[in-house]
C-alpha positions in Angstrom: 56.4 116.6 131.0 54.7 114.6 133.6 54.4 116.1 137.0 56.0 114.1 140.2 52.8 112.4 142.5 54.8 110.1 144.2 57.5 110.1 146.7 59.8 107.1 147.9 60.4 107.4 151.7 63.1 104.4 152.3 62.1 103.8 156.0 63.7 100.3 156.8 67.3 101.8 158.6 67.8 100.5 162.0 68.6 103.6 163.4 71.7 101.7 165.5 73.0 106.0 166.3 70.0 106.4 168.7 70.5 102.9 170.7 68.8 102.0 173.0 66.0 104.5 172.2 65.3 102.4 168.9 65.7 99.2 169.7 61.7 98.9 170.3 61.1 102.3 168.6 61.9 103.3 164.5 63.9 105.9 164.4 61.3 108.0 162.2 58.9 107.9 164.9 61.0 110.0 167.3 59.6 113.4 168.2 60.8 116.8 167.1 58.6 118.7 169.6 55.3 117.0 169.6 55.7 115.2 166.1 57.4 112.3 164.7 60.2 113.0 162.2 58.6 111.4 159.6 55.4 113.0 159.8 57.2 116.5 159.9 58.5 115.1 156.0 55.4 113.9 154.7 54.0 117.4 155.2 56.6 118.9 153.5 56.4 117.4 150.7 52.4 117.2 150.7 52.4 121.0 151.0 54.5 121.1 148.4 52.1 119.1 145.8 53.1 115.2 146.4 50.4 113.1 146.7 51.0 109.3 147.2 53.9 108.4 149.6 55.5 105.0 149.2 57.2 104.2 152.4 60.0 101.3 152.3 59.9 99.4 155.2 61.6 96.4 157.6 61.1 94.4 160.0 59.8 96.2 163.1 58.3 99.0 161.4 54.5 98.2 161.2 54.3 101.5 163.7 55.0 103.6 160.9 52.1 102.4 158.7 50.1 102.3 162.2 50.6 106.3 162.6 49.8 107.3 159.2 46.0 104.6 159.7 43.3 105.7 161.4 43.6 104.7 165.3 39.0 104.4 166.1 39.6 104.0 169.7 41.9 107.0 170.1 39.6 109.1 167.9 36.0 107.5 170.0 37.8 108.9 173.1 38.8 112.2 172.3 35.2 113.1 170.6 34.0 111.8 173.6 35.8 113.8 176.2 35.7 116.8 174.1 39.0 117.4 172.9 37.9 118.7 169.7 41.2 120.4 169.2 43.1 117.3 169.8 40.6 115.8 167.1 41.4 117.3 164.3 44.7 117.6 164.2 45.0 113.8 164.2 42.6 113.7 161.0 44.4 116.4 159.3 47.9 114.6 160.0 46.0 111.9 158.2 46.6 111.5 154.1 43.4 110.2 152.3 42.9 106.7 151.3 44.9 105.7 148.6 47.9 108.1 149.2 50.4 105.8 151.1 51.5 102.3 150.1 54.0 100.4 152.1 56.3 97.9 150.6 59.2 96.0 152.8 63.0 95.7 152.1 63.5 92.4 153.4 67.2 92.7 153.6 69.7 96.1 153.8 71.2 95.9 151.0 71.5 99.7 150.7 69.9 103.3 149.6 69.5 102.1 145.9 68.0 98.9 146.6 65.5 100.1 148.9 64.6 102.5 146.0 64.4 100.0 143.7 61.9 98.1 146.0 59.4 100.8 145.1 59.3 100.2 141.5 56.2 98.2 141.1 54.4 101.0 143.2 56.1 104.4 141.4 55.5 102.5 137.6 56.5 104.4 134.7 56.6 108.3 135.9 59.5 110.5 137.3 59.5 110.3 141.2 60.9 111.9 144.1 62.9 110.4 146.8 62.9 111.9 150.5 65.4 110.6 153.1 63.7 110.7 156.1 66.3 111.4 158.3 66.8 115.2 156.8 64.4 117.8 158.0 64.3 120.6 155.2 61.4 122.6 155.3 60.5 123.8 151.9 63.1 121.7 150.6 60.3 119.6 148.3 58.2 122.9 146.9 62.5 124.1 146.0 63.0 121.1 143.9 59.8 120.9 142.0 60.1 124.3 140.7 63.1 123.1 139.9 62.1 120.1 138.1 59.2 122.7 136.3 62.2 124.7 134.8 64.9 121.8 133.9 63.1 118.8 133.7 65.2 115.4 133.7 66.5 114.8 137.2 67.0 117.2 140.3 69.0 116.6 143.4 68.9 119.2 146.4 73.2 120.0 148.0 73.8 122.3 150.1 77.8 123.6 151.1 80.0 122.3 153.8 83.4 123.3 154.5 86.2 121.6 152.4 87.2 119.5 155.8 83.8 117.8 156.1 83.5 117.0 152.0 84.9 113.0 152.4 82.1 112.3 154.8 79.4 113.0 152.1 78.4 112.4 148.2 79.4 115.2 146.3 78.8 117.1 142.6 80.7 118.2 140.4 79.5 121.2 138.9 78.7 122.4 135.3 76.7 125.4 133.6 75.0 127.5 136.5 71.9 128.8 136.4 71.5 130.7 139.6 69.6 128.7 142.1 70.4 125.1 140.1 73.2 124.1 138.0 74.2 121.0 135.4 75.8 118.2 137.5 78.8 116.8 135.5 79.7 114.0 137.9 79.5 112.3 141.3 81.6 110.3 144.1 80.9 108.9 147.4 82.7 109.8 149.9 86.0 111.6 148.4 89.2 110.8 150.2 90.0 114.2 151.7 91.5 117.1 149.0 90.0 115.3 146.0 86.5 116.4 146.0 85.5 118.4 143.1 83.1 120.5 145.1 82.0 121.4 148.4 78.5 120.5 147.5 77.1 117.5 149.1 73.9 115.3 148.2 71.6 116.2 150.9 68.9 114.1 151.3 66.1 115.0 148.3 65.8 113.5 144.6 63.6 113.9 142.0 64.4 110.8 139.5 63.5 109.9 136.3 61.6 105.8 136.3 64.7 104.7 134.2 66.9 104.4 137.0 64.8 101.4 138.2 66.5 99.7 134.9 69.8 100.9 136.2 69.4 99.5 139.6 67.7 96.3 138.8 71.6 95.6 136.9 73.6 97.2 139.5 76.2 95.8 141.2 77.1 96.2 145.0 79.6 99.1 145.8 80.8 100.7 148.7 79.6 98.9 152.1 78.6 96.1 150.4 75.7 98.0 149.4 73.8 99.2 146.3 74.6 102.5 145.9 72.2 105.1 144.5 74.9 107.7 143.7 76.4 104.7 141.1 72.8 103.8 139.4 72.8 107.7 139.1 76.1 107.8 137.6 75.6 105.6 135.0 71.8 107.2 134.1 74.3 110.5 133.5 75.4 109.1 130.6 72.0 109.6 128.9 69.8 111.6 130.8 69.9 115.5 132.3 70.9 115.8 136.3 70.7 119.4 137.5 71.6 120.0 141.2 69.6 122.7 143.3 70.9 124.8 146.0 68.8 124.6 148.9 67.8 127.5 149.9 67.3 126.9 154.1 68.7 124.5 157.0 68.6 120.9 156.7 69.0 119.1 160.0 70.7 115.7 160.4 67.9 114.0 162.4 69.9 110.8 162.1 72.6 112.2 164.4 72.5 112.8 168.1 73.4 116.8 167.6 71.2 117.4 164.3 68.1 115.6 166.7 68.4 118.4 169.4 69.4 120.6 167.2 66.3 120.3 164.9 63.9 120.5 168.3 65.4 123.5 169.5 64.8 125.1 166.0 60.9 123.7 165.6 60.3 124.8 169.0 61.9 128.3 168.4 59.3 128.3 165.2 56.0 127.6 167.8 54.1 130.7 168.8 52.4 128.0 171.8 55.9 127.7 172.7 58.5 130.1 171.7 58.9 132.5 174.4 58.5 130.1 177.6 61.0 127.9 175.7 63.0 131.0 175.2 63.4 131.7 178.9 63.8 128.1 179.6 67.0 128.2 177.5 68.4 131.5 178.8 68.1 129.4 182.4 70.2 126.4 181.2 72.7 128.5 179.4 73.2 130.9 182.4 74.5 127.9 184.3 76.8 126.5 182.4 
């Protein structure tokens, strides 16, 4: 069974929820304390063993590729002021050359296209996919011991109350295995009281290089949009999905309330900053 190197980051969204804050800025390069969303995702998922992160990009998102390059003048001024501290936490933010590749999505044509833009770069090996948006810590390291125990193709749900279920992609469930489970189906959005679970897709995939074949034949579905739930549908019929319970917090970076939400948490986690913040919060809340 090969082991998953590579990880699809579809970065090309226009991030139209946090206007006028993106309209000069990508949404992944807003800060959750003192880092950018999608920097706080590639370490994940570097911790957790990936090694080559193919980012799918649009127009207006060369600052992305920018942050993850080497930046000489920045680096020649803080050697030379003596912020060695400052230093090296730039270089170790840094992957090595040869373990990002950029590829552009030249129109939004939806999740499924933008992952089928990364075939040429992902070739013929089981991937992962990471929707930047969805800060999970741990979340990657969770679905590759999966993917060591079941093989075939893993996707990470977590619950949400049986009101919320039509706003999501949801599983239906089959054999359970504890922490994972078979998947025995799929639908988009559910119209309220039909779903077959409370489990919705949250954000992390680990798929099998077939689906590329799927994709490349698939025809446009809800939105107007290729759909990666459908091309995953149809791979059911002949290939293993197992779903994995995440064990942990996701936050919803791409809305207003998961974004401060997801701050508050990362800065609760800082020993630098937890206990001023702390008392800085106690202040606030005793005047409302």
């Amino acid at each position: 069974m090969k082991r998953i190197r590579k990880a699809v980051l579809p970065v090309a969204g226009l991030g139209t929820r946090f206007l006028p804050a993106t309209k000069s800025i990508p949404k992944e390069m807003l800060t959750v304390v003192d880092r950018p969303v999608i920097q706080h995702v590639v370490d994940d998922a570097r911790e957790a063993g990936i090694e080559h992160f193919i980012f799918v990009t649009g127009r207006g998102k060369a600052v992305i590729e920018d942050h993850f390059d080497i930046a000489y003048e920045l680096d020649r001024t803080l050697q030379e002021r003596g912020k060695v501290k400052e230093f090296e936490a730039l270089k170790a933010d840094l992957p090595q050359a040869g373990q990002t590749s950029f590829t552009r999505q030249q129109a939004p044509l939806g999740l499924g296209h933008a992952v089928w833009c990364a075939r040429e770069i992902v070739g013929d090996e089981p991937f992962a996919v990471i929707l930047p948006d969805m800060l999970s810590r741990g979340a990657m390291r969770q679905m590759l011991d999966a993917y060591d125990r079941h093989g075939g193709n893993i996707i990470a749900v977590e619950e949400v109350p049986e009101d919320q279920t039509h706003q999501y992609g949801i599983v239906a469930t089959g054999q359970d295995h504890g922490q994972t489970f078979e998947i025995t189906g799929m639908v988009e959005k559910p119209k309220p009281g039909t779903a077959p679970s409370n489990l919705i897709i949250s954000g992390r995939y680990i798929l099998q290089p077939e689906v590329f074949g799927v994709l490349a034949a698939q025809e446009t579905g809800a939105g107007g949009e290729i759909q990666l739930t459908d091309a995953m549908k149809k791979l059911m019929g002949s290939q293993p999905f197992f779903g994995m319970r995440y064990e942990g917090r996701t936050y919803d970076t791409g809305t207003k309330l998961g974004f401060l939400t997801a701050n508050v948490a990362y800065a609760l986690d800082r020993q630098d900053l937890a206990e001023p913040f702390r008392a800085e919060l106690r202040k606030l809340l005793g005047e409302r």
